[in-house]
N, C-alpha and C positions, 0 to 999 in steps of 0.2 A: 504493500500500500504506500510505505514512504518514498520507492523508489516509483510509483505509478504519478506520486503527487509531485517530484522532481520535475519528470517529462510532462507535466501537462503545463502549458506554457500560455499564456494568455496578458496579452498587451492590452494597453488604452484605458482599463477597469480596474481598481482596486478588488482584489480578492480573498477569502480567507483560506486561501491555501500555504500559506504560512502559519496559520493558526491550527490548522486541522494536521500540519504537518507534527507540530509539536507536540500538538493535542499526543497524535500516536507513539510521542516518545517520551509522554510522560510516567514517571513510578507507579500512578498509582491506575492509569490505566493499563499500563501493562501487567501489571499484577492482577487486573481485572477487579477491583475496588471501584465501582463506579454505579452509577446511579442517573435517575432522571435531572438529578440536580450538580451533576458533576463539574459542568459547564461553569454556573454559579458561583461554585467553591474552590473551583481550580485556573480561571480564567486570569485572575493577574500573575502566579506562577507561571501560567504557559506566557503572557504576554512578555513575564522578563527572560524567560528562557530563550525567546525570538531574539530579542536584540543580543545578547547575547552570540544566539549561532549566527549571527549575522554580522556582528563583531568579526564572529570567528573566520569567517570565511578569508581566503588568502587575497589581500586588498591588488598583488599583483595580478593577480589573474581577470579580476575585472577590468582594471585598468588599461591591462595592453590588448588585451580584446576587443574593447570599443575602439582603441585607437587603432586595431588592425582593419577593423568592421569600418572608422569614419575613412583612413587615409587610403581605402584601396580603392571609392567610391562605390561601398557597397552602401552605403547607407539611405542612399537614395535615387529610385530610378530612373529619375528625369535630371538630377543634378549636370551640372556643368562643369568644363575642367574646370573651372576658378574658385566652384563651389569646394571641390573634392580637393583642390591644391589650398586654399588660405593662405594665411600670411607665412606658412612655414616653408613656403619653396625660398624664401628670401632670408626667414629668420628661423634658425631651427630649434631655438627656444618655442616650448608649446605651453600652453595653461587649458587644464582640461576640469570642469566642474561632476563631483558627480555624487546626489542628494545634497546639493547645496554648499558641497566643500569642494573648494578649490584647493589642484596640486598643480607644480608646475614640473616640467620635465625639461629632456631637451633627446631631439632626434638627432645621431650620432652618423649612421648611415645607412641607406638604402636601396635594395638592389630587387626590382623586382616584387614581390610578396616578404622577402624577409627583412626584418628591419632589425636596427642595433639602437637600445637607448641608456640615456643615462637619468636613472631615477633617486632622490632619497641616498645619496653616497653608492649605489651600485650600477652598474650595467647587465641589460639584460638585450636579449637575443631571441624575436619572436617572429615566427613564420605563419603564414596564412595556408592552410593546408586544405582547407574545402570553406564552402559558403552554399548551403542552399534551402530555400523555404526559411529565411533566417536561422539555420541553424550551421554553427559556426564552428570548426577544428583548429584551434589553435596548437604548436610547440613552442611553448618558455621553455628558454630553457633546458632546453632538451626533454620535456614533459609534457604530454601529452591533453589537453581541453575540450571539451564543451560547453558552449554558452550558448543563450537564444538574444538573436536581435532583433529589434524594429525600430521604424524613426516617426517624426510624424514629419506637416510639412513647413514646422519650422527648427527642422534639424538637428531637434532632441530626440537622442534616443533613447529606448529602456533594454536595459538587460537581463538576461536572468540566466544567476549562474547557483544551480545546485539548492534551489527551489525558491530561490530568496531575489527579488527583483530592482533593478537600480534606476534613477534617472542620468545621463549625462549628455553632457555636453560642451562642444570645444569653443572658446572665444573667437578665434580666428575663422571661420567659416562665412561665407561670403554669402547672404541670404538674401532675397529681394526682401526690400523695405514695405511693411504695411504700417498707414497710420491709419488711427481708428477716430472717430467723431463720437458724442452723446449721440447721435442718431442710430450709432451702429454699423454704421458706411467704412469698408475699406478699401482705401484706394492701392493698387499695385503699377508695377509696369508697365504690364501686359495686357490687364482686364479692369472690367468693370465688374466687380462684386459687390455685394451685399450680406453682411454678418451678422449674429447675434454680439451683442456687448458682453453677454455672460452665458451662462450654460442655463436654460430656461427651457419652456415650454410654448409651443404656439398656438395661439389662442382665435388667431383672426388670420385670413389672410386675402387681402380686397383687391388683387391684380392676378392675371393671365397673362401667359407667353402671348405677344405681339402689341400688349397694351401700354397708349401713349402715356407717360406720366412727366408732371411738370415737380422741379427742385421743391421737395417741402412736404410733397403729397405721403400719405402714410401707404406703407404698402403691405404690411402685416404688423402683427401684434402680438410680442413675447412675452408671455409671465414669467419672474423668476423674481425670487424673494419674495412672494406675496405682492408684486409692484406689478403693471401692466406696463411695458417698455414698449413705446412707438417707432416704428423702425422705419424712417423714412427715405424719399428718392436724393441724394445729393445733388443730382443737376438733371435738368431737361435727359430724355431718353425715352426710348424702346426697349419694355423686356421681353429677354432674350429667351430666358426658359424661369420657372420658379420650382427649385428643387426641393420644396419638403411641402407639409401638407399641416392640415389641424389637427392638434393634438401628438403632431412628432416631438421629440424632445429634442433638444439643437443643444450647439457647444461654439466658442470663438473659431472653433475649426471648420463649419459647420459654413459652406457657400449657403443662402436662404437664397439670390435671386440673383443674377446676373443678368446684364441689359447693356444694352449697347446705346454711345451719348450721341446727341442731335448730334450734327455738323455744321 
């Protein structure tokens, strides 16, 4: 069961498969002492025994993972070379975030899939040896890995190595700029989109693909926090498609309406 709960790998969602891992490695469940109310009586023990094995886990092996997973541009499958190069083709000092602490390194040399780095006073020596369905074979070392990755599309990723899952993310990666409005509007490069401001639900939504809308007009209607959030047109336009419906639940990830602007 605890190696069933290892492999089962799941991005984007917080889940209690750390919880239920531990659950299985506790005393007094494995002695079979348990009851309807076990959960109750044992729930902050299992909680510190998480942080814990997740303490325990070996911080090199996450570490050089993501960075074999961001610098070989697996991390994302439309990226661009400038995305997948960053500032380290010029500077081979890196600074790599990962659950909110930052470490810095430095890339030593690189041939191919296998790279030399210097970390923390040591050097270490890791090779990319498969990538697929996000599931990743690393050699540190001379030692042998598994880890699962995913990115989203603002080129953090999560990892999970050995049932316990990570956020990270490198500074230097070159990501197209979105700014956001109270309205909810994000503007890009390349398109015209339309966002939620937060992770909410849709309550209304008062436009169709090909419908004229003028700057101001509201075009659906998010709840979230108990507040009804007006999402409105930033400028004159034609939408182009409206991709979610009432009652979907959206995220800032979450395209709601793209439209193409007058001329």
């Amino acid at each position: 069961m605890i190696s069933s709960l290892n492999n089962y790998i799941i991005h984007g969602i917080r889940t209690n498969i750390p919880y239920l891992n531990a659950l299985l490695q506790h005393k007094a469940f494995i002695e079979n002492k348990i009851s309807t109310r076990f959960c109750d009586s044992h729930t902050e023990e299992i909680l510190q025994s998480m942080t814990l094995a997740k303490k325990s886990k070996p911080f090199d092996v996450l570490l050089f993972s993501y960075l074999l997973f961001s610098l070989t541009g697996n991390y994302r499958a439309e990226s661009s070379l400038w995305e997948c190069l960053g500032f380290w083709r010029i500077n081979n000092e890196m600074r790599v975030k990962i659950d909110g602490r930052e470490y810095e390194l430095e890339l030593l040399h690189r041939i191919g899939n296998h790279f030399h780095f210097h970390f923390d006073g040591k050097d270490y020596k890791a090779s990319l040896v498969r990538i697929e369905n996000g599931k990743i074979g690393m050699i540190l070392n001379g030692i042998h890995y598994i880890i699962y990755a995913s990115t989203d599309k603002k080129c953090i990723s999560q990892m999970t190595f050995e049932g316990f899952s990570y956020t990270c993310e490198r500074n230097d990666i070159l990501i197209e700029q979105e700014v956001f409005s109270l309205a909810g509007y994000s503007s890009s490069l390349t398109d015209q989109r339309v966002v939620s401001p937060m992770p909410g639900k849709v309550v209304k939504v008062n436009v169709s693909a090909g419908a004229e809308v003028r700057k101001g007009d509201v075009l659906l209607v998010v709840e979230a926090m108990k507040m009804e959030n007006n999402i409105t047109a930033p400028i004159d336009g034609v939408i182009e498609s409206v991709n979610v419906k009432k009652d979907e639940m959206v995220d800032p990830s979450t395209e709601l309406i793209k439209f193409v602007k007058h001329e």
